[in-house]
LUMMI-637205 format. One line per 8 residues: number of its first residue (from 0); their letters; for each residue z, y, x of C-alpha. Coordinates in Angstrom, 2 decimals, m for minus. Layout:
<rs>
NUM	A	Z:Y:X  ...
</rs>
This chain:
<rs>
0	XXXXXXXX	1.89:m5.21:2.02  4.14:m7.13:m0.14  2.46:m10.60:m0.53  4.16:m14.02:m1.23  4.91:m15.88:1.86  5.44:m18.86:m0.76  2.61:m18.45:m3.00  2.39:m20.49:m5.74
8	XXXXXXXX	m0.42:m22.59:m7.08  m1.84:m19.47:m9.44  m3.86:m16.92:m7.81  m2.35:m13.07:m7.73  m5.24:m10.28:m8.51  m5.24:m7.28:m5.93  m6.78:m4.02:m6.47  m7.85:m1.83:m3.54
16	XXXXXXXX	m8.86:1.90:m3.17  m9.15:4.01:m0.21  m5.20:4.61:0.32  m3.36:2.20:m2.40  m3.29:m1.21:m3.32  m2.29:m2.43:m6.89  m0.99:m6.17:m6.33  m0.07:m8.23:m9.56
24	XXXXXXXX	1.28:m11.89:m7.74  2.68:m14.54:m9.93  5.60:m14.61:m7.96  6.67:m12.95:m4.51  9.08:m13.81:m1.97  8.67:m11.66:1.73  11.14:m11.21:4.83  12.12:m8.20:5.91
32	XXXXXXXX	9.52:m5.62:7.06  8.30:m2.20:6.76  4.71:m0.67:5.97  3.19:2.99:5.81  2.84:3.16:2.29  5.43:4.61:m0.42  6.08:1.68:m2.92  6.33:1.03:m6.65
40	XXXXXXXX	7.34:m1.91:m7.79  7.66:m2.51:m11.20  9.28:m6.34:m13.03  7.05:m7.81:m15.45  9.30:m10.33:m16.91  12.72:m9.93:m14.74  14.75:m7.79:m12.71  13.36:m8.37:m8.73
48	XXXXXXXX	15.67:m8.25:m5.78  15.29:m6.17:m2.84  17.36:m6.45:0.46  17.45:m3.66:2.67  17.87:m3.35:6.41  21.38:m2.79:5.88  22.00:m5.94:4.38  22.79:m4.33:0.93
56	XXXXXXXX	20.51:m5.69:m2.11  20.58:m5.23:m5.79  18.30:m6.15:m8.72  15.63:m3.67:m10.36  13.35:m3.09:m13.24  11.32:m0.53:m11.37  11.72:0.56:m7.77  10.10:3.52:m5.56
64	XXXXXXXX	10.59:3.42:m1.78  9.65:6.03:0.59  7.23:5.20:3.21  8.28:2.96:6.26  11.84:1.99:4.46  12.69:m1.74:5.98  12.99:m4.08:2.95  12.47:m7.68:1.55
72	XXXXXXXX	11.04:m8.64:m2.21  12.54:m11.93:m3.87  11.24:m11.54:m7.73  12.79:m14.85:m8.30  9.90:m16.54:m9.57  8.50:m13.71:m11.69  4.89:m12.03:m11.65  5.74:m8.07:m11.34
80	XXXXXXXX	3.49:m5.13:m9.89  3.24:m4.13:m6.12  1.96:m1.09:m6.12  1.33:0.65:m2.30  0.32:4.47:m2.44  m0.49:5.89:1.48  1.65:9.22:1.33  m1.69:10.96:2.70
88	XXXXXXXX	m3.06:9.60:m0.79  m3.38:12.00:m3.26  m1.59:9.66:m6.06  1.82:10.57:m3.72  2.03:13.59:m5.39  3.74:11.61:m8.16  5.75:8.98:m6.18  7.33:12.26:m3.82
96	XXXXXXXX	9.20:13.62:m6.87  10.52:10.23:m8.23  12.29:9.95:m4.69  13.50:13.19:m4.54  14.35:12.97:m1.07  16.26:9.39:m1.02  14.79:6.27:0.56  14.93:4.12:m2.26
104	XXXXXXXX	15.03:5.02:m6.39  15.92:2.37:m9.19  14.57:3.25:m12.02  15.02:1.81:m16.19  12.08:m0.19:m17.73  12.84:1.64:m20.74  10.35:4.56:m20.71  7.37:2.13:m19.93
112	XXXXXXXX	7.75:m0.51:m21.21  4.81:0.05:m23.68  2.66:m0.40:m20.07  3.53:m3.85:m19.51  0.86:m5.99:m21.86  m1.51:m3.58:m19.90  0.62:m4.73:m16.90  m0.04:m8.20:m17.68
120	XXXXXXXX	m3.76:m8.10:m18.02  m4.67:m7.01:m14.71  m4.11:m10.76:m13.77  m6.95:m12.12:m15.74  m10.29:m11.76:m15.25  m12.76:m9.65:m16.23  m10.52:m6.55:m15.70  m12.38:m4.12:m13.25
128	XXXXXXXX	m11.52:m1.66:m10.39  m12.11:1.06:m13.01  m9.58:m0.26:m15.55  m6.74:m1.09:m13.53  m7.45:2.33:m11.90  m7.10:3.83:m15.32  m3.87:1.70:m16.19  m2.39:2.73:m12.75
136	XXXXXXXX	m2.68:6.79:m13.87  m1.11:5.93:m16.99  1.54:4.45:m15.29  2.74:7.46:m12.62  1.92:9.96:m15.43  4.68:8.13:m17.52  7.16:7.65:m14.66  6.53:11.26:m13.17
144	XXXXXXXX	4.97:14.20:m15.85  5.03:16.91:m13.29  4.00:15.85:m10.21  3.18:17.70:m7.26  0.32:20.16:m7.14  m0.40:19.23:m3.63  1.10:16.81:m1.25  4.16:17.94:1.01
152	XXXXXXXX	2.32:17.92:4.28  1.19:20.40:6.96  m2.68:21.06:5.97  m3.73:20.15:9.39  m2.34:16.64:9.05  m4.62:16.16:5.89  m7.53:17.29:7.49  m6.54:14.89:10.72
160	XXXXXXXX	m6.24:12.11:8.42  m9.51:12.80:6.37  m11.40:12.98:9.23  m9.77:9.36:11.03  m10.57:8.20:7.12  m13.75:9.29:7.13  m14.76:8.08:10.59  m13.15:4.28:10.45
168	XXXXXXXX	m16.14:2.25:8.92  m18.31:3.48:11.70  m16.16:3.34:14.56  m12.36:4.27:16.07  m11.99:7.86:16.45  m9.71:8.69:19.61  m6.80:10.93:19.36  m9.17:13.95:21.41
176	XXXXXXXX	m11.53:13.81:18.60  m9.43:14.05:16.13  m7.12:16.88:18.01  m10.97:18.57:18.26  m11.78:18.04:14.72  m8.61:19.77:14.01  m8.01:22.72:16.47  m4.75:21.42:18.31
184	XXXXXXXX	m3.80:20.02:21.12  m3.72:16.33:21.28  0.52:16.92:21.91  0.79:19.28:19.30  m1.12:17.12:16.57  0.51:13.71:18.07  3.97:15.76:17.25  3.03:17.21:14.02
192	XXXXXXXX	1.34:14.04:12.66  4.53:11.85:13.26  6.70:14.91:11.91  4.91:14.84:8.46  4.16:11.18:7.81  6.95:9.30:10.32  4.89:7.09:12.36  1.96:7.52:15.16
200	XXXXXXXX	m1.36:8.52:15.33  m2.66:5.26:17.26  m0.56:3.33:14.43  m1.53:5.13:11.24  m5.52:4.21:12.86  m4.28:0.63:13.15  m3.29:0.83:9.17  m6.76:2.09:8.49
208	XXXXXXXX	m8.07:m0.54:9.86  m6.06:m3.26:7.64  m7.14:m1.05:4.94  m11.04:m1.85:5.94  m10.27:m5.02:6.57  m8.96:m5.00:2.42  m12.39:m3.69:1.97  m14.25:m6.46:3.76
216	XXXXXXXX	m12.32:m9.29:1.76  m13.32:m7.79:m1.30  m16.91:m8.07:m0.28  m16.27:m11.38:m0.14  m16.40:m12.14:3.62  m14.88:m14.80:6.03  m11.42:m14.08:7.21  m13.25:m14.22:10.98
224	XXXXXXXX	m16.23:m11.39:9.17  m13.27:m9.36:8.09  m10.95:m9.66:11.97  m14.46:m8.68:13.58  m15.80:m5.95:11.17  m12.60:m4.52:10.89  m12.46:m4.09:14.61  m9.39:m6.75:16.03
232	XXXXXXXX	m10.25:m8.68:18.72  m10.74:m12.25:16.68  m9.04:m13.94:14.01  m5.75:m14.61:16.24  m5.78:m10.79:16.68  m5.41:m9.62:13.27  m3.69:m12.00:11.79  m0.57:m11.11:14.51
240	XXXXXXXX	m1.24:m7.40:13.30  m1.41:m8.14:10.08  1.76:m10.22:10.00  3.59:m7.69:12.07  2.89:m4.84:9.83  3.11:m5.78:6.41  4.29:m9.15:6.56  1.01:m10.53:5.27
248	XXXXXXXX	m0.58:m13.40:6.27  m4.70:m12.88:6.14  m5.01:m16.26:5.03  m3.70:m15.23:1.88  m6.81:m12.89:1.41  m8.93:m16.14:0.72  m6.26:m18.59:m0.72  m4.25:m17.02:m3.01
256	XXXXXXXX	m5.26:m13.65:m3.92  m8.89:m12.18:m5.96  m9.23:m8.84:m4.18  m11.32:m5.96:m6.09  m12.18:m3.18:m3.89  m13.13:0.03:m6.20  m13.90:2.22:m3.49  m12.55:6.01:m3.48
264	X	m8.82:6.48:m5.66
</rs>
């Protein structure tokens, strides 16, 4: 989750729904990591620089990564849009195109550039889960016209993932239920799971998890409410998996960010 590691004094506004995050910072500056989620990042003012784990970097106007692509975010200063979509997220049908099967796609400004006073807005208040929601639709629709009818992956994946979705407020599902719920093997869905979205089973449950734990803070609760009802250990706990992760300090829940959960994308 890309969130300034040197957060200025203004307060960044982040939007959550089950499976993406909309994140407007003033400013953003990470190290290098890697997270589940595809990525859109878009400049509101300037061009943003990402470094990737080759050491190559370059400046963009907009930017789609694939899922799990090692990178670091400088924006120089400038507020832009973060935007993470889960590729088991229905909204990936329109980031899947865009990449086209490359890790990383620059794209021009140019063709939405009529977004970006809509852009702007999200950081004040007042705006709700249900605008920036709306705004966010506008926004792939414009990038990406024809998007997938249905996402790229094997069907019993989807279902896997629904049902680990489904089951996370209430308790951790182990990898036997979820095999059950499905009708494989616990090998052959471990195999197929990391085949389709390139990472494990235990770890896509630990990013279900954070993404409670997004849900918590927008309810408002202590960063030791969230590290408990979210299911880590204590504070201590989450904040090394958050860190680890996404690169995201918890703290930053609390001090420099307004979260808005809006439920269900």
């Amino acid at each position: 989750m890309d969130v300034s590691a040197t957060a200025t004094a203004a307060r960044g506004r982040g939007y959550a729904w089950d499976g993406v995050l909309l994140y407007v910072p003033p400013a953003l500056r990470n190290a290098r990591h890697s997270h589940f989620p595809a990525l859109l990042q878009v400049a509101l003012e300037k061009p943003f620089c990402l470094t990737l784990d080759d050491g190559t970097h370059g400046h963009h106007e907009v930017a789609v990564m694939a899922p799990s692509l090692p990178h670091a975010t400088d924006t120089q200063g400038h507020p832009f849009l973060d935007i993470l979509v889960d590729p088991d997220d229905d909204l990936y049908r329109y980031l899947h195109p865009l990449l086209d099967g490359a890790p990383l796609r620059s794209l021009p400004l140019q063709g939405i550039a009529h977004l970006l006073p809509q852009a702007a807005a999200l950081r004040e208040e007042g705006v709700s889960a249900v605008q920036a929601h709306d705004f966010l639709l506008r926004l792939l629709r414009t990038l990406c016209p024809q998007p997938l009818e249905r996402l790229p992956w094997d069907e019993r994946t989807l279902r896997a993932c629904a049902y680990m979705r489904s089951s996370i407020r209430e308790a951790v599902p182990t990898v036997a239920q979820v095999a059950a719920h499905v009708g494989l093997s616990q090998s052959r869905l471990m195999h197929l799971f990391s085949e389709d979205l390139g990472l494990p089973m235990r770890q896509y449950l630990l990013w279900l998890r954070l993404r409670h734990a997004l849900r918590l803070a927008g309810e408002g609760r202590t960063l030791t409410g969230i590290a408990l009802g979210a299911g880590f250990y204590d504070h201590a706990h989450f904040n090394r998996t958050m860190r680890r992760m996404v690169e995201f300090a918890p703290s930053v829940l609390n001090a420099s960010t307004v979260m808005i959960y809006g439920g269900s994308a």
